[in-house]
MIDOSE-1310 file (N, C-alpha, C; in nm, 2 decimals, decimal comma, always signed):
residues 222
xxxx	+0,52/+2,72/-4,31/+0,42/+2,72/-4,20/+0,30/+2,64/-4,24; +0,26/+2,70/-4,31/+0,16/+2,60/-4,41/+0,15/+2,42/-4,37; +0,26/+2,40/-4,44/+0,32/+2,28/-4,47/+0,28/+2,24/-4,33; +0,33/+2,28/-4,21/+0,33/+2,20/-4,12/+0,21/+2,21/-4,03
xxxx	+0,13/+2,32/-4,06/-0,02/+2,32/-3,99/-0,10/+2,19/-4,09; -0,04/+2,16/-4,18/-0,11/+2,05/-4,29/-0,08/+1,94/-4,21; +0,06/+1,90/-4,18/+0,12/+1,81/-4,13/+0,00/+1,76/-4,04; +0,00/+1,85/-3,89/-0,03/+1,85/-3,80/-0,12/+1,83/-3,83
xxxx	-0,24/+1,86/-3,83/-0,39/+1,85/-3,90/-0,39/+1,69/-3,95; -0,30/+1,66/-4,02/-0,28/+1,54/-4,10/-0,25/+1,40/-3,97; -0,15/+1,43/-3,84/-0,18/+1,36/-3,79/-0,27/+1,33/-3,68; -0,31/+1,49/-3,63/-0,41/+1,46/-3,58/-0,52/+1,35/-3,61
xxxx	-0,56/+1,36/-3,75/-0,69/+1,28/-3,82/-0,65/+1,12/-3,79; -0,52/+1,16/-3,83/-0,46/+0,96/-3,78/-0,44/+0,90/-3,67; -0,40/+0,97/-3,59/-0,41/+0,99/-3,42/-0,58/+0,93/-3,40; -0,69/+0,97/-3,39/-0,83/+0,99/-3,38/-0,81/+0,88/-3,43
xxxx	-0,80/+0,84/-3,59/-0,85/+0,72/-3,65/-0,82/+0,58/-3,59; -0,68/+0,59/-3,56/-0,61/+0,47/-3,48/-0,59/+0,42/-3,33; -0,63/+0,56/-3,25/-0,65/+0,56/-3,10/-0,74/+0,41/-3,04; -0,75/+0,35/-2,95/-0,82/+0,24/-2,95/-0,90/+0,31/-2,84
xxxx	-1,01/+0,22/-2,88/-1,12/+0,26/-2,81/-1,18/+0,15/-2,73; -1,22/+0,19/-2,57/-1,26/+0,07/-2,45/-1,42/+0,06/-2,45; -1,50/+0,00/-2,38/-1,58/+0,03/-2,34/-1,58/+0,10/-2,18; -1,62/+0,19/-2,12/-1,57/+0,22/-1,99/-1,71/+0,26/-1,89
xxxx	-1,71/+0,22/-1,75/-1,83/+0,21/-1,70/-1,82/+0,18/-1,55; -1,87/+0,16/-1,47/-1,80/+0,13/-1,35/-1,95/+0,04/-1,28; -1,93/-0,03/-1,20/-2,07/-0,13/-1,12/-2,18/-0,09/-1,21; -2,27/-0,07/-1,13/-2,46/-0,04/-1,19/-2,43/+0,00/-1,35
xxxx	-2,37/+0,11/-1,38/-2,36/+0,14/-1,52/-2,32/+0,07/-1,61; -2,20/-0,02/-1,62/-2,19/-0,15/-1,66/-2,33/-0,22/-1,75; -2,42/-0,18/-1,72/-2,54/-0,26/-1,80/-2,52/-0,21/-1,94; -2,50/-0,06/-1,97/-2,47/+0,01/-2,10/-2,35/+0,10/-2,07
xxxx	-2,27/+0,07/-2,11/-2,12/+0,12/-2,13/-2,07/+0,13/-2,22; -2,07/+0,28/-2,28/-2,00/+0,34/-2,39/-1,90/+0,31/-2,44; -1,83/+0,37/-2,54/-1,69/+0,35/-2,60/-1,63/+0,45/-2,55; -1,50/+0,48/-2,53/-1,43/+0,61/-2,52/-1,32/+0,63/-2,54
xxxx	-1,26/+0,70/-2,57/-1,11/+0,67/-2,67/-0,99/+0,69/-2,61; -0,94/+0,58/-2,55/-0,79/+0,58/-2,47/-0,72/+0,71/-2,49; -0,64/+0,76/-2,40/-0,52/+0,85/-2,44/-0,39/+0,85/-2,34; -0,26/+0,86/-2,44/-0,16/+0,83/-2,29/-0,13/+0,72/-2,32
xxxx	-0,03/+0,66/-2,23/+0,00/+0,54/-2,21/-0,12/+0,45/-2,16; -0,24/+0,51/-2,18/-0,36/+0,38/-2,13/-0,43/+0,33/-2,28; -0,31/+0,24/-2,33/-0,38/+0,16/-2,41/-0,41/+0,02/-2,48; -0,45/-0,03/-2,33/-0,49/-0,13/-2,33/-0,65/-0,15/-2,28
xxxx	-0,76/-0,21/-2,32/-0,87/-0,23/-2,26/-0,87/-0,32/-2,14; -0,98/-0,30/-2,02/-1,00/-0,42/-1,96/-1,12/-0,44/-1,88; -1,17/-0,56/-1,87/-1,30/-0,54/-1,79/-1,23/-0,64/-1,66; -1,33/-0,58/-1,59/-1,26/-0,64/-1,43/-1,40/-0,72/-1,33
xxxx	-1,36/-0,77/-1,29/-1,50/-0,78/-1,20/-1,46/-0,83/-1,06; -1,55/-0,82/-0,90/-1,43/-0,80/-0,82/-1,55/-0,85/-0,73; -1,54/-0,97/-0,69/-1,65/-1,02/-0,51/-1,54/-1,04/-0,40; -1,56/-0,90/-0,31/-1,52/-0,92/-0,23/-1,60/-0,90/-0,08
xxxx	-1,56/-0,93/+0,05/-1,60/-0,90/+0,16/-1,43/-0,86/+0,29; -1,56/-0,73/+0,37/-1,44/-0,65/+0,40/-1,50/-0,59/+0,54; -1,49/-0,70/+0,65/-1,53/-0,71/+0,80/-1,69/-0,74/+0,77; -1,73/-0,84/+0,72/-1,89/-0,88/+0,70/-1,93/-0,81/+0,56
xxxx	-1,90/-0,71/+0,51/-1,95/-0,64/+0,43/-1,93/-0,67/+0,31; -2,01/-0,72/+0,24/-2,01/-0,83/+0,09/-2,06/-0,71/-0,03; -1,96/-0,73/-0,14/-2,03/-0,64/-0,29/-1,96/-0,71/-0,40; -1,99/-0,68/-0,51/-1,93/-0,73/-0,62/-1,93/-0,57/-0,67
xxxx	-1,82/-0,58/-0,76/-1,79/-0,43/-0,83/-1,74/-0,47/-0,97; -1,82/-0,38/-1,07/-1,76/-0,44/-1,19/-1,70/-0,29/-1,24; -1,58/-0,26/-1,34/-1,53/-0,18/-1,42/-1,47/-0,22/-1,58; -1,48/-0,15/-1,63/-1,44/-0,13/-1,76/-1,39/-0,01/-1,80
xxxx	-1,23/-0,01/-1,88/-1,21/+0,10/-1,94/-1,12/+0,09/-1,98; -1,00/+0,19/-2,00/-0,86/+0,19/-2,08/-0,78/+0,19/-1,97; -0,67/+0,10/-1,99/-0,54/+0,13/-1,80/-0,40/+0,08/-1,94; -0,31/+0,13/-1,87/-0,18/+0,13/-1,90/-0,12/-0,05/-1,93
xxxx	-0,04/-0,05/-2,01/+0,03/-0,19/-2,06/+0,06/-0,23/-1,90; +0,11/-0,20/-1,81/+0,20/-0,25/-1,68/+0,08/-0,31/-1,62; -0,09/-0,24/-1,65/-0,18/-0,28/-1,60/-0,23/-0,42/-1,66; -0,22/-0,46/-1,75/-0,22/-0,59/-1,83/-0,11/-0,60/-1,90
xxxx	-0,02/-0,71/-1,80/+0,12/-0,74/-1,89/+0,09/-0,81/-2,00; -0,05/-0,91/-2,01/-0,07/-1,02/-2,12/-0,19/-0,99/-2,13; -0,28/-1,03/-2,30/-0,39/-1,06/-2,32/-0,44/-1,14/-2,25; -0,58/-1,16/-2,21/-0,64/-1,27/-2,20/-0,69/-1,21/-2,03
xxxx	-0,76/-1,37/-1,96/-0,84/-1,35/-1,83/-0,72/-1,40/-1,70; -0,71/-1,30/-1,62/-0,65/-1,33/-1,48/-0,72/-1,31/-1,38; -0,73/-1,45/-1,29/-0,86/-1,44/-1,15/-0,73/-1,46/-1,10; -0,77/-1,37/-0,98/-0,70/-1,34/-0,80/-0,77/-1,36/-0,76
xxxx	-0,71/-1,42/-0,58/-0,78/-1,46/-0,50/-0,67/-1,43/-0,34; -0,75/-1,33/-0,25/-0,69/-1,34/-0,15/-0,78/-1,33/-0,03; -0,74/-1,37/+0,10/-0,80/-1,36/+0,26/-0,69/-1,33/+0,32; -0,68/-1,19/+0,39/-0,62/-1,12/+0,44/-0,67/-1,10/+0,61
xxxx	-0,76/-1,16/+0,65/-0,80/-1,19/+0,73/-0,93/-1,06/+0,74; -0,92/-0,97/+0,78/-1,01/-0,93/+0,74/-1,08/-0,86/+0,64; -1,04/-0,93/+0,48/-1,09/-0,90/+0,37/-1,06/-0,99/+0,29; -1,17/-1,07/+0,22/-1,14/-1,17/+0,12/-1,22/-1,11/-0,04
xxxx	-1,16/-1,17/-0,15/-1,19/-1,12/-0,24/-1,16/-1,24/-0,34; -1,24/-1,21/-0,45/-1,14/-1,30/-0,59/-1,21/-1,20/-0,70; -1,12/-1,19/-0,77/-1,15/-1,10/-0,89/-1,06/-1,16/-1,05; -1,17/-1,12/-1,11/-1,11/-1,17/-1,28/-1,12/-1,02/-1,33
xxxx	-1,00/-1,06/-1,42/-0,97/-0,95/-1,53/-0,95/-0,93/-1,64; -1,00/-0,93/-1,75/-0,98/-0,93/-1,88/-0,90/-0,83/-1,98; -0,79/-0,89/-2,05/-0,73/-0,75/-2,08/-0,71/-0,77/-2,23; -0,73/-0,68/-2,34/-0,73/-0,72/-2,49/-0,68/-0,58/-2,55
xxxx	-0,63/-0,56/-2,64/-0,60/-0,42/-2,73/-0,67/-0,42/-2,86; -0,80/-0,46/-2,88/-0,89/-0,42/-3,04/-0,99/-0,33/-2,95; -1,06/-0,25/-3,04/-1,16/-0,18/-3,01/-1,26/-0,24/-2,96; -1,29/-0,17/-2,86/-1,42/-0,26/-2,79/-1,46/-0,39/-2,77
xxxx	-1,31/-0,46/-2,74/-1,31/-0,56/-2,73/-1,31/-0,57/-2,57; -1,40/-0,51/-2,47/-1,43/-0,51/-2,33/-1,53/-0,53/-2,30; -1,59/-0,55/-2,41/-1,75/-0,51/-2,37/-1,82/-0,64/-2,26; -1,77/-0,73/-2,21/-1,82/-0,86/-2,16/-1,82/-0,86/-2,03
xxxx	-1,89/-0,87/-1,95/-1,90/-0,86/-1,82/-1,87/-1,01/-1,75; -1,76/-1,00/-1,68/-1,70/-1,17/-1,62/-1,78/-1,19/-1,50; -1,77/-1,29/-1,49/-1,84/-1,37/-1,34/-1,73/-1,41/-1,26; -1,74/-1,40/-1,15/-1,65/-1,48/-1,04/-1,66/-1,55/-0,94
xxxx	-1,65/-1,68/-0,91/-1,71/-1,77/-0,79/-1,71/-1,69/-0,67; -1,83/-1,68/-0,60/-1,82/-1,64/-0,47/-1,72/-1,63/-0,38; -1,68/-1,52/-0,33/-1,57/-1,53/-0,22/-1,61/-1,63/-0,10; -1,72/-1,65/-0,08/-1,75/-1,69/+0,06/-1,77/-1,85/+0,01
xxxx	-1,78/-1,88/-0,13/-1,84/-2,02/-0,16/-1,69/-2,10/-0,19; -1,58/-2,06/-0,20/-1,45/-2,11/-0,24/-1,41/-2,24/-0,17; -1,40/-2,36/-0,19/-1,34/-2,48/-0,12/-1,23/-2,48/-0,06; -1,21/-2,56/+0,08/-1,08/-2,49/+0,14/-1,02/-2,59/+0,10
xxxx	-0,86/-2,59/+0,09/-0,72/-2,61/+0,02/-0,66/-2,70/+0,12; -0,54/-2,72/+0,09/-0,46/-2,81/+0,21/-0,34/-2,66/+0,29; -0,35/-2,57/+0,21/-0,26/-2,45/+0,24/-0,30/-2,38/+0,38; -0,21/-2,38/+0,48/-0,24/-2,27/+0,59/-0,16/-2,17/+0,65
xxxx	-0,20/-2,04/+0,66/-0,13/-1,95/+0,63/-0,17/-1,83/+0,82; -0,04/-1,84/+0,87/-0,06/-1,74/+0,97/-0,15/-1,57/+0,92; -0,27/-1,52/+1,00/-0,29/-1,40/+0,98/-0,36/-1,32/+1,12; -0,37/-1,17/+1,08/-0,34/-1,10/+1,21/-0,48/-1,09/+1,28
xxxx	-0,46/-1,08/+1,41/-0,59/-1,01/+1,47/-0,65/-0,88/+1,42; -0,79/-0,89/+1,37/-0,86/-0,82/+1,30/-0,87/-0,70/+1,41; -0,87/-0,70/+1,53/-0,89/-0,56/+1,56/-0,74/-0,50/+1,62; -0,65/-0,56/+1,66/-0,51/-0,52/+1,65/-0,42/-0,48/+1,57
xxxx	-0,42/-0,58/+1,44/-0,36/-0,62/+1,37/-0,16/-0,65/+1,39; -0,17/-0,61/+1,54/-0,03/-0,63/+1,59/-0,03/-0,77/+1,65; -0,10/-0,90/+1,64/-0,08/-1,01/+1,66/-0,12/-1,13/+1,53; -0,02/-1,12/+1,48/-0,03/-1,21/+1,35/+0,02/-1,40/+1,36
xxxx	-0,03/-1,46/+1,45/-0,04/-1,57/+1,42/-0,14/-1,62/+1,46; -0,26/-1,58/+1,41/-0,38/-1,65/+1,40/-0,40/-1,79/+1,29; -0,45/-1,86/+1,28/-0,43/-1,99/+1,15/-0,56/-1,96/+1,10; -0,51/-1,94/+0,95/-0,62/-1,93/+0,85/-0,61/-2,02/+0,73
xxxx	-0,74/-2,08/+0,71/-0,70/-2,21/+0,59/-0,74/-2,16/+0,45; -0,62/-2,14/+0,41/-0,66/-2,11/+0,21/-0,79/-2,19/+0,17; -0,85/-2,07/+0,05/-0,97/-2,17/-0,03/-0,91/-2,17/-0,17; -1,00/-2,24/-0,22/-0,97/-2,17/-0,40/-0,83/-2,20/-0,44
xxxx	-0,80/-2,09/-0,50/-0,70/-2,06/-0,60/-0,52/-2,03/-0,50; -0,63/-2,00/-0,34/-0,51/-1,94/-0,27/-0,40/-2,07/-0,25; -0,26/-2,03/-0,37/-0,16/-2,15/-0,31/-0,01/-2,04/-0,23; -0,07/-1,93/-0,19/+0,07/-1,87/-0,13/+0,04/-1,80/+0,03
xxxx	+0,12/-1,79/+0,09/+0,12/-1,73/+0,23/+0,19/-1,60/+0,15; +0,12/-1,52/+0,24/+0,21/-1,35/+0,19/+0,19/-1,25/+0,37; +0,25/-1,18/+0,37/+0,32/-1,08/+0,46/+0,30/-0,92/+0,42; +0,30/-0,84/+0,49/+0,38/-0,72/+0,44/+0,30/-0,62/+0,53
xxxx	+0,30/-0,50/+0,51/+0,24/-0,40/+0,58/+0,14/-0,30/+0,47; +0,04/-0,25/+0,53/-0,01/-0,16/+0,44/-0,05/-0,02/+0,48; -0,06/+0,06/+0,39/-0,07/+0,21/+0,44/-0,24/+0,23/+0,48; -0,28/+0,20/+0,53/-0,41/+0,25/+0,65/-0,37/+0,35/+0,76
xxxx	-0,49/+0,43/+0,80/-0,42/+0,50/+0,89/-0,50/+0,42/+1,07; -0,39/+0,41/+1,10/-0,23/+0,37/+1,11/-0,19/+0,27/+1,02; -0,09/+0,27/+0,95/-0,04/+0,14/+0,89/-0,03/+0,02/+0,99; -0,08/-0,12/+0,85/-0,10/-0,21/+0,98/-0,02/-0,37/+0,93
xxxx	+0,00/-0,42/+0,95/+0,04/-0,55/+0,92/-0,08/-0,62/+0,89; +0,00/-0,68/+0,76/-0,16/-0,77/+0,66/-0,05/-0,92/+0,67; -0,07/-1,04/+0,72/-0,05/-1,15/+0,67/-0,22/-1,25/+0,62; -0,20/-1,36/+0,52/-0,28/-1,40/+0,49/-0,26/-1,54/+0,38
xxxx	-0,33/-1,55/+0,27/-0,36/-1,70/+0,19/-0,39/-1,60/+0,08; -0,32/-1,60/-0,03/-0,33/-1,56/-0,17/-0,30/-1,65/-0,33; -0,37/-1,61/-0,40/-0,34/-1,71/-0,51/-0,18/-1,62/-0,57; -0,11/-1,68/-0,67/+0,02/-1,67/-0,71/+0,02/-1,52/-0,76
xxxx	-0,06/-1,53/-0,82/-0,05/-1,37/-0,91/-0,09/-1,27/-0,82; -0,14/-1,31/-0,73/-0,10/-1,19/-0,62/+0,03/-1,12/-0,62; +0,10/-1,24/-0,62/+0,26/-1,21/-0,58/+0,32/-1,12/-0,69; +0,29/-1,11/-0,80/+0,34/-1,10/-0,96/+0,37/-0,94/-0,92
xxxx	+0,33/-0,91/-1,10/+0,32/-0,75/-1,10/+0,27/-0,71/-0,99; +0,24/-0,55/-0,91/+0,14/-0,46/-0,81/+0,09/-0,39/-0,92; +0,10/-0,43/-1,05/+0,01/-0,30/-1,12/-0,15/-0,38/-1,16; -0,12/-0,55/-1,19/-0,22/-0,64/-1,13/-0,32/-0,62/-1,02
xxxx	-0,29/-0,60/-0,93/-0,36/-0,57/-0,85/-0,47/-0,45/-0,83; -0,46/-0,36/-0,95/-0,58/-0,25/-0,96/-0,69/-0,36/-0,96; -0,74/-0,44/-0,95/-0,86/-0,56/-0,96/-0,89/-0,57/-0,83; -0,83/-0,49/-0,75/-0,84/-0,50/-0,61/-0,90/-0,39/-0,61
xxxx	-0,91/-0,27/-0,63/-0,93/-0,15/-0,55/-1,03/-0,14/-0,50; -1,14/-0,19/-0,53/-1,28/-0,16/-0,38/-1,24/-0,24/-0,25; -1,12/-0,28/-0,25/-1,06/-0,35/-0,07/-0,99/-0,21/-0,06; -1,03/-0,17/+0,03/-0,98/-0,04/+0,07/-0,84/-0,06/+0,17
xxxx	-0,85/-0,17/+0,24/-0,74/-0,23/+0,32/-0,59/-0,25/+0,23; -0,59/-0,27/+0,10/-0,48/-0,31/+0,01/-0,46/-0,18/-0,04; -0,50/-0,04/-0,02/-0,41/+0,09/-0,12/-0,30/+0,06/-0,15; -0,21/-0,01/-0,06/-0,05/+0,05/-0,07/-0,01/-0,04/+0,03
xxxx	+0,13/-0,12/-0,03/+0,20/-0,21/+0,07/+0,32/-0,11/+0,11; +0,34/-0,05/+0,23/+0,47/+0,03/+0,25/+0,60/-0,09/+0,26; +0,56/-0,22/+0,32/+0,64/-0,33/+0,30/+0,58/-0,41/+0,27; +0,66/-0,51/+0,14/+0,62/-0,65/+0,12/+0,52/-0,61/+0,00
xxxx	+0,43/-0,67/-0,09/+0,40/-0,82/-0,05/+0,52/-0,95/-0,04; +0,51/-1,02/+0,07/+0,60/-1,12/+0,02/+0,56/-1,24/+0,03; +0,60/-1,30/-0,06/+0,53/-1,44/-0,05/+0,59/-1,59/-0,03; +0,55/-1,69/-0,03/+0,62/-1,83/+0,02/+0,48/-1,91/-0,02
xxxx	+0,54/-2,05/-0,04/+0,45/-2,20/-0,04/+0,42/-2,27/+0,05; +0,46/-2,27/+0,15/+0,45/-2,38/+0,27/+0,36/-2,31/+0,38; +0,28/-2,41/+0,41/+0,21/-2,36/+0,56/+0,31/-2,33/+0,65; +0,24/-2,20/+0,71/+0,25/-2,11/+0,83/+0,40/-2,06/+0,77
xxxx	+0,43/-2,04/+0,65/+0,58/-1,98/+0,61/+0,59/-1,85/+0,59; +0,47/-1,75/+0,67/+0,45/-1,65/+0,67/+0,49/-1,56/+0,74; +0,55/-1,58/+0,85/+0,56/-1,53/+1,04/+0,62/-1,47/+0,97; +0,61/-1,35/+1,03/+0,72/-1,20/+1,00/+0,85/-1,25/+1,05
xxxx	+0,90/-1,33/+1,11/+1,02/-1,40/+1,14/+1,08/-1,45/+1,06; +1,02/-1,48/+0,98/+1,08/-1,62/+0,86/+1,06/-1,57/+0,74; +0,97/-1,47/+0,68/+0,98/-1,41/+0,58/+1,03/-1,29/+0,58; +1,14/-1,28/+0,51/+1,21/-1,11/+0,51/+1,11/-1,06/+0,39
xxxx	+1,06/-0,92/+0,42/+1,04/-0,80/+0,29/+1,10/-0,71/+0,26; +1,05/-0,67/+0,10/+1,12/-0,61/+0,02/+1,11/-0,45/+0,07; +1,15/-0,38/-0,04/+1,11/-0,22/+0,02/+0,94/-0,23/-0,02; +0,94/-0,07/-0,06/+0,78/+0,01/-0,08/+0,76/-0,10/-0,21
xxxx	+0,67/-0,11/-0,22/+0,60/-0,15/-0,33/+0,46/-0,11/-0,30; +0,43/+0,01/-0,40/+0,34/+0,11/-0,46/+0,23/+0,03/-0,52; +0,12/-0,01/-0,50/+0,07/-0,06/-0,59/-0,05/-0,02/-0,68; -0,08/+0,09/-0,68/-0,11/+0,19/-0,76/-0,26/+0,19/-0,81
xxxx	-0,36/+0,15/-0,68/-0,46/+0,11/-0,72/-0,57/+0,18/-0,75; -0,64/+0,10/-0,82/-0,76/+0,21/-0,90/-0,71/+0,30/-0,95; -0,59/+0,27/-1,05/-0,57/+0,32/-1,18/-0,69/+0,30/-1,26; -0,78/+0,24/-1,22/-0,85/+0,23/-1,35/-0,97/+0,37/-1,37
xxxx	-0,98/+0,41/-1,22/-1,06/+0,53/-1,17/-1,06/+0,64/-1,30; -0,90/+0,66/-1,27/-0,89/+0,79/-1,38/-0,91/+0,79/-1,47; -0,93/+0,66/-1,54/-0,97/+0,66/-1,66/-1,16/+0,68/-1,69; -1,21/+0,59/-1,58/-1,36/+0,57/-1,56/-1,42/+0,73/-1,54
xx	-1,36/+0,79/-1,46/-1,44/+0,90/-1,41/-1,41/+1,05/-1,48; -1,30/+1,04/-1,58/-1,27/+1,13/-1,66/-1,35/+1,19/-1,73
């Protein structure tokens, strides 16, 4: 018995010594943002930073903390960029595994300043959302037309102009979570290259895809 309360004790201390540690913090607080020691499958760091607008209403939101490997498939910076018609955003994300290697606060080109593209992408009437061929012209980064539905109450049909990695992982997409419009695609995201290749006619979706946003909450407000 001994032996193994030694054990234990023994790896607790290694546990503690080797646990990686984030910086974690959320908007305003972000100016001084502590360390805090991952646990769980959240061990990767990341800082995120996020300019969006959502029916006129413009903010930038910055976070930092520990989120799960699915949450950053790769080291390094990933900027998204979408207009959903009634919510545009672009957000960068930084994701690294040494200790306090988050501490940096990213910048991201204005959502509203983004140059428009040659890309044009059908999307829905903002107060229906049951008539989706309105013409919207990609800016930026946006090179895909995407589709799908999302859980709002009532769920509603989102078409729009997104950059690629939209399309990628849904666990990517926690860099979203202050668009309150994106919680959860009950169908789709689906995506395509060509203008107007978006019509719910011409693009089939997939099932549910959960996208599990503001994972990063649980870690920040713990």
């Amino acid at each position: 018995m001994k032996l193994m309360w030694t054990l234990s004790i023994a790896w607790s201390l290694c546990y503690a010594a080797t646990a990686l540690q984030c910086h974690n913090c959320s908007d305003s607080a972000c100016s001084s943002a502590p360390l805090q020691t991952c646990s769980g499958s959240n061990q990767r760091c990341i800082s995120a930073s996020l300019d969006s607008s959502v029916s006129g209403s413009s903010a930038v939101s910055v976070f930092k903390g520990c989120v799960a490997d699915s949450t950053c498939l790769t080291t390094g910076t990933l900027t998204i960029s979408a207009n959903l018609g009634h919510g545009t955003g672009i957000a960068a994300s930084y994701c690294c595994n040494t200790d306090g290697c988050n501490a940096a606060t990213l910048t991201v080109p204005s959502a509203s300043a983004q140059t428009a593209n040659e890309l044009k992408c059908f999307t829905c009437d903002e107060q229906t959302a049951t008539i989706c061929n309105v013409s919207l012209t990609c800016v930026g980064l946006q090179d895909r037309c995407v589709n799908g539905t999302v859980s709002t109450d009532p769920a509603k049909n989102t078409h729009g102009c997104v950059s690629s990695d939209f399309c990628g992982s849904a666990a990517r997409l926690s860099v979203f979570a202050p668009l309150a419009s994106l919680a959860s695609f009950t169908r789709g995201p689906a995506c395509c290259d060509k203008s107007y290749c978006n019509s719910a006619s011409t693009l089939s979706l997939g099932g549910a895809v959960p996208l599990a946003l503001w994972v990063v909450t649980v870690t920040l407000t713990s």
